[in-house]
N, C-alpha and C positions, 0 to 999 in steps of 0.2 A: 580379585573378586571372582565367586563362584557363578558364573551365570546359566551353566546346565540347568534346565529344567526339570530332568531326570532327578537330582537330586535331592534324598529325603531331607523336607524339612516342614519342620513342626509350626504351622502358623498359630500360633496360641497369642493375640491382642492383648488377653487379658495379663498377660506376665509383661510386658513389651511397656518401654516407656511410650507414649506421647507421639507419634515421629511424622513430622509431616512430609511428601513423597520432595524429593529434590529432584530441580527439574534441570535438565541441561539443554542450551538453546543452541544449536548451529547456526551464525549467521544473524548480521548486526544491522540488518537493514526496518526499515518502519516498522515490519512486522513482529521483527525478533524486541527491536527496544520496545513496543506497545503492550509486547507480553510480559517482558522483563519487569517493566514499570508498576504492570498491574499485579503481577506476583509479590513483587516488594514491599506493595501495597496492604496484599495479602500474608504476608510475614510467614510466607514461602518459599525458604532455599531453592536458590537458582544460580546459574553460571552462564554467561554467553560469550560463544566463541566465535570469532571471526579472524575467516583467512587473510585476509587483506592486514599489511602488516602497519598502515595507519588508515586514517580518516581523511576522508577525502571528499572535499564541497561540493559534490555534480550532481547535476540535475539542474530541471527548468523548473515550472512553475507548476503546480497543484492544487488543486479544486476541492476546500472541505468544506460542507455544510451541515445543515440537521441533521444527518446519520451517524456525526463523530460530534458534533457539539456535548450530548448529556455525555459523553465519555471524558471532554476538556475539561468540563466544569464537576464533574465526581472526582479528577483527580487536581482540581486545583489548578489548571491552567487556564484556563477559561479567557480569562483577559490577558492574561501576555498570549495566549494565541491570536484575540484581536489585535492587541496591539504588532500583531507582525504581520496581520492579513489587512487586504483592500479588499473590500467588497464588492460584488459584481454584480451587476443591476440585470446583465446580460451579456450573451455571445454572438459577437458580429462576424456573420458569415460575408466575404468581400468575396469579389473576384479579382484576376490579374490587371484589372483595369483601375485599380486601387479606389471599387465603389463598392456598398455595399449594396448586397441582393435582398436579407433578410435578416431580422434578430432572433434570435431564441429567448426570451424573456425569463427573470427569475421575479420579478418583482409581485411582490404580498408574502414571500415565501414565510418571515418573520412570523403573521397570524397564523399561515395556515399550519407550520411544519415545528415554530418555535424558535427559528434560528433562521440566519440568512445562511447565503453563502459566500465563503471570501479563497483569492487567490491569494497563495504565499509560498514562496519558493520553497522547494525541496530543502536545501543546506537550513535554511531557519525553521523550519520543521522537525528536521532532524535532529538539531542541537537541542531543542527544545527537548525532547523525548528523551536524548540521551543527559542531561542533564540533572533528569528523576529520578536517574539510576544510581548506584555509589558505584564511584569509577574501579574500585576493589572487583566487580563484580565483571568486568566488559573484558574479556581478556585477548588482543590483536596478534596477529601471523602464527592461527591456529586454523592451518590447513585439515581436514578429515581423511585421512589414508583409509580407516576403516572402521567397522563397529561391530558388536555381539550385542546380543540381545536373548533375556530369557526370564527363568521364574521369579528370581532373584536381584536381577538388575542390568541397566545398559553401563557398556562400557565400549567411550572412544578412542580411539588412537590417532594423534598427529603428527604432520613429517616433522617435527624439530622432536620426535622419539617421546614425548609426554604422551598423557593419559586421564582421561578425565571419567570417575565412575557417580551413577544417579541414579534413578528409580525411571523418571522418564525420559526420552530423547524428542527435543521436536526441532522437526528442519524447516527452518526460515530462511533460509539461503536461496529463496528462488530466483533471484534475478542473475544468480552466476551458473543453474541450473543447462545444462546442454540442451542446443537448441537446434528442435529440428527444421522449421521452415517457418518464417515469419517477416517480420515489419521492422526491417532496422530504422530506427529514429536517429536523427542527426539533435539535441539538444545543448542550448547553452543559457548564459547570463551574463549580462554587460553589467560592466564598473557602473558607480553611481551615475548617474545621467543628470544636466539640467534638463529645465524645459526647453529651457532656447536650442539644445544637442534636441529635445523629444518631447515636442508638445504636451502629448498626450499624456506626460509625467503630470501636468498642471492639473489635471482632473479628476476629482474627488476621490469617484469611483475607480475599481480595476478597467481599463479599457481593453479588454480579450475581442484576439481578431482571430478567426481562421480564414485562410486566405485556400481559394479552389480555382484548379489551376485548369486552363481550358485546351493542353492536349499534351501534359506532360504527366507521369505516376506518379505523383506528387500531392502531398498536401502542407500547410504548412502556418503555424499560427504563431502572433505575439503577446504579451501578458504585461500588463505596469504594475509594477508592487510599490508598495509602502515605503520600500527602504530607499524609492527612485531609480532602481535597475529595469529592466527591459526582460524579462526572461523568453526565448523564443524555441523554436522548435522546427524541423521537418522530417516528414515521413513519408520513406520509399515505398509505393506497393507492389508487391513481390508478384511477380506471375513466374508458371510452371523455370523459365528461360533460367528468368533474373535470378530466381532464388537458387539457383546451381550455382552462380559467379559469387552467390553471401556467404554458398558453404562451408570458406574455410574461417569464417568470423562467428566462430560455436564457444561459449565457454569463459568467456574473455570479460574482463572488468572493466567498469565504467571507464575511458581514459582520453584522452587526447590525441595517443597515436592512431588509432583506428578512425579518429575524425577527419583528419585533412584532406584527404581526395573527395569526401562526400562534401565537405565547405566550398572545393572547389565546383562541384554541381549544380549547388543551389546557389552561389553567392548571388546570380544578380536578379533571382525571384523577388518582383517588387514586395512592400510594405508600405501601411501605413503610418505617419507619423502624428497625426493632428494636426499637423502645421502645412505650411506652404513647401517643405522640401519633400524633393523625390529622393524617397531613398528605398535600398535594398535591402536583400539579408546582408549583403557585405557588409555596409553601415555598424549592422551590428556583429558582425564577426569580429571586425577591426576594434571596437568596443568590447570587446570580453576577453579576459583571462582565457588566457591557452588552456590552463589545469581547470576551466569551467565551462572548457565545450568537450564533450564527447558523445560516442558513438554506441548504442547497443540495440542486438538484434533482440527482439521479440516473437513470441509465439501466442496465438490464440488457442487457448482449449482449457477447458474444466477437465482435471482427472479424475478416473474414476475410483479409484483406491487413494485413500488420504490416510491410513492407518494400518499398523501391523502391532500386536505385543504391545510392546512397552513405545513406539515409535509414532509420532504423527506428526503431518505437516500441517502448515500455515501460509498465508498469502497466496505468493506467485509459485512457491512450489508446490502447490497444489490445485491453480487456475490464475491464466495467465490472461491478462484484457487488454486489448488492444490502446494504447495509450489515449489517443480519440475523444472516447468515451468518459476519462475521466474519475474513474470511478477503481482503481486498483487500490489505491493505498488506502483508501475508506475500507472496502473490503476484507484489505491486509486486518485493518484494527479490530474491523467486526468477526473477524477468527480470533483474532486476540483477546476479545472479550468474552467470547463463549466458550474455547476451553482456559480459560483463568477461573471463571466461572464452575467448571466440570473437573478442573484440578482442585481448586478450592473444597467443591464436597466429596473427594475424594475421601473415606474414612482411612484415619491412623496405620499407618505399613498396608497400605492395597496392595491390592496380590495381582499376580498380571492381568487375571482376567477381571480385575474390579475397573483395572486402568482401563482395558479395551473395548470395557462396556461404557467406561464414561467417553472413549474417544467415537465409540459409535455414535452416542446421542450426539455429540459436535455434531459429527457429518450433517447428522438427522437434521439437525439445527437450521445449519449454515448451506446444506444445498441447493434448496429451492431459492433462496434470494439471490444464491453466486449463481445461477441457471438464469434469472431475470435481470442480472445487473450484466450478465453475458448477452443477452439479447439485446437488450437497452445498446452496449457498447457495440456488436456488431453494426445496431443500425446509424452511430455515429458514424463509425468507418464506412461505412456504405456513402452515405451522403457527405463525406470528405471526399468520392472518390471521382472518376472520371467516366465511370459506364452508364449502361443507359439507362440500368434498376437504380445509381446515383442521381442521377437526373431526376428521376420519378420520385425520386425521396425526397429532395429536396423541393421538388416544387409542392408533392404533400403537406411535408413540413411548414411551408409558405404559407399555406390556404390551408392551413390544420384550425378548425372553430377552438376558440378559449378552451371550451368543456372538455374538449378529446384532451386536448394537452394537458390541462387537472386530474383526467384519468389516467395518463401517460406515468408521468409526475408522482404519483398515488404510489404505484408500483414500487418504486425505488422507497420514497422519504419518508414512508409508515414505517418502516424500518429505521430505528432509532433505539438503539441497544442502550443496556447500562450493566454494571459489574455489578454481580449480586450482595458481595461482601462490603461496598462500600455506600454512604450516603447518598439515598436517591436522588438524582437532582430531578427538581422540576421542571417537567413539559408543561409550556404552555400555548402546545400547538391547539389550535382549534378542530383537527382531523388528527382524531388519537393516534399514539402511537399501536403497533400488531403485536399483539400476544407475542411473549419471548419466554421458549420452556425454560431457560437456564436459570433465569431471575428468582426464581423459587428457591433454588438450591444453596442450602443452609452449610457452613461450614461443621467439621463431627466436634464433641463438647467431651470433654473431658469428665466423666460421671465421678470418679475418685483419685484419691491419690495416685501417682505413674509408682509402677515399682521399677526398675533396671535390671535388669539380666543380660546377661552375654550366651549368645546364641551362637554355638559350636558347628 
């Protein structure tokens, strides 16, 4: 392929069959399959690539509500996402005395936002999403050695010496992104559980514990799903010291080896179970698949540059949130919706600069809510933490009036996207969803017959 841009060439539509732009994904994680799905959707050539040479179940437990609900239910999943999700009434903040201090309440959210919100583990999430896709299309142990970019078209290069060429390149691959100084999380998921092994399995709802620890850097929460596993979690915070001793954990994939000395730190940080026994993290260490605890460092920050040419990013490569909070892999989708959206009305053979005006408006889009869902999430980690602004947060929090917390709340859940090109679902929140520019944009229509020529 020719990708100089120097190079003459005659963009004339009018002789040019039909062509809608192909898009190539790096990177196979929520973000990349969320795009994938809705291009496919869209009956938009796409490819995605991923390094990691399988699939692999890791991760804990995930928080999706009315910001990603009309996105389940336009594409048809709607109910097998319930049926994988526990609903959460609320988030009990406990301390190490295995009591609790405060709840966070989610309850009415239904009227007010349209949708509740339910916990459901990463791995049943993910197959879910990877499952929309036609397996032809996901293609594994496709490393990025390098790429060009220009008038004409992107083209990659991977270490097994292969080559992939498209119109646009977008990086999804944030979570294997190098990392400069952040939040490594210790995450896992225990084998099925009774209740008589975990009470709190017996009970309806999700029972989500964040547990705040009273003189260690540490925070550390548990999750009950659907399926009767436990999903659990902890996280280190990093001061100037520590974060020199994480530096050489930059890079590195979700796994098990990097887990085991941090298991050994937290094992005997108590939990709750609902029942009469005292149990710890160990409990649930010794309860989980090896292949489904692991270890990865995090960074907090929105970047500032999300786009080049033909080139743009998505998710955590291009704003990374502190796990806390909650609120990453919603975000990941709500990028994924608006340039599907902005690739969608892309007119027939765009030229680079038609792509880098559609990748502007994304940014335009998606920055001020990833700038508020980043605050939002700092002030989670705040009040998970151990300082004295922690302390004042949480006791705010405590003695936060109903009303403020509806304001709070506001910020984030009016934010409720939908894919332009498919079937609106209905909101039947009672506090409407916020103006979305992308929703307007119309896919281009073919006015006459295509003629074919070959372009020299």
């Amino acid at each position: 392929m020719e990708i100089n841009p120097a190079v003459t060439f005659k963009h004339d539509r009018s002789i040019m069959y039909a062509k809608r732009p192909k898009v190539l994904i790096v990177g196979a994680g929520l973000a990349g399959l969320t795009l994938g799905m809705l291009l496919h959707k869209a009956d938009i050539p796409f490819e995605i690539y991923e390094r990691a040479a399988e699939i692999k179940p890791l991760g804990s437990a995930m928080y999706f509500n009315c910001t990603t609900a009309n996105l389940f239910k336009q594409c048809g999943i709607y109910e097998e996402f319930l049926a994988l999700g526990k609903y959460v009434s609320a988030i009990k903040m406990c301390n190490e005395n295995r009591e609790l201090e405060f709840s966070v309440d989610f309850e009415g959210h239904d009227e007010l936002y349209g949708a509740n919100g339910y916990i459901v583990s990463r791995p049943q999430i993910y197959d879910l999403l990877l499952r929309q896709i036609p397996k032809e299309r996901v293609h594994l142990g496709k490393k990025v050695l390098s790429m060009d970019q220009g008038g004409n078209g992107v083209l990659i290069r991977f270490s097994d010496k292969s080559e992939a060429e498209g119109d646009i390149l977008v990086g999804a691959d944030g979570a294997y992104s190098a990392v400069r100084q952040g939040l490594p999380p210790l995450v896992g998921q225990t084998r099925p559980l009774s209740p008589e092994e975990f009470p709190d399995l017996a009970i309806k709802n999700s029972q989500f514990r964040n547990f705040i620890a009273t003189d260690k850097m540490y925070t550390w929460s548990t999750a009950t799903t659907v399926q009767n596993t436990v999903c659990w979690g902890a996280i280190l915070f990093l001061d100037e010291e520590t974060s020199k001793d994480n530096d050489a954990f930059r890079n590195s994939e979700w796994g098990p080896e990097a887990a085991a000395a941090m298991c050994e730190q937290v094992k005997d940080f108590p939990i709750i179970s609902g029942g009469d026994k005292i149990l710890t993290l160990q409990d649930l260490i010794d309860r989980s698949p090896k292949e489904l605890i692991s270890k990865v460092m995090l960074e907090e920050k929105v970047f500032k540059t999300w786009y080049d040419c033909r080139t743009v990013l998505i998710g955590d490569a291009c704003h990374k949130f502190n796990p806390a909070g909650g609120v990453g892999a919603a975000n990941a989708m709500h990028d994924a919706i608006a340039l599907a959206n902005r690739i969608n009305g892309l007119p027939f053979h765009p030229i680079a600069e038609e792509i880098e005006d559609a990748f502007k408006a994304y940014q335009e889009e998606r920055i001020d809510w990833v700038e508020k869902a980043f605050e939002n999430s700092k002030a989670f980690r705040t009040m998970a933490g151990q300082s004295v602004s922690s302390k004042a947060t949480r006791y705010i929090v405590k003695n936060m009036p109903a009303w403020v917390v509806r304001k709070f709340e506001r910020r984030q859940f009016t934010n409720r996207p939908q894919a332009a090109f498919l079937p609106a679902a209905e909101d039947k929140g009672t506090i409407k969803t916020a103006p979305q520019p992308s929703l307007s944009i119309k896919a281009p229509e073919e006015t006459e017959p295509s003629k074919t020529t070959q372009v020299v």
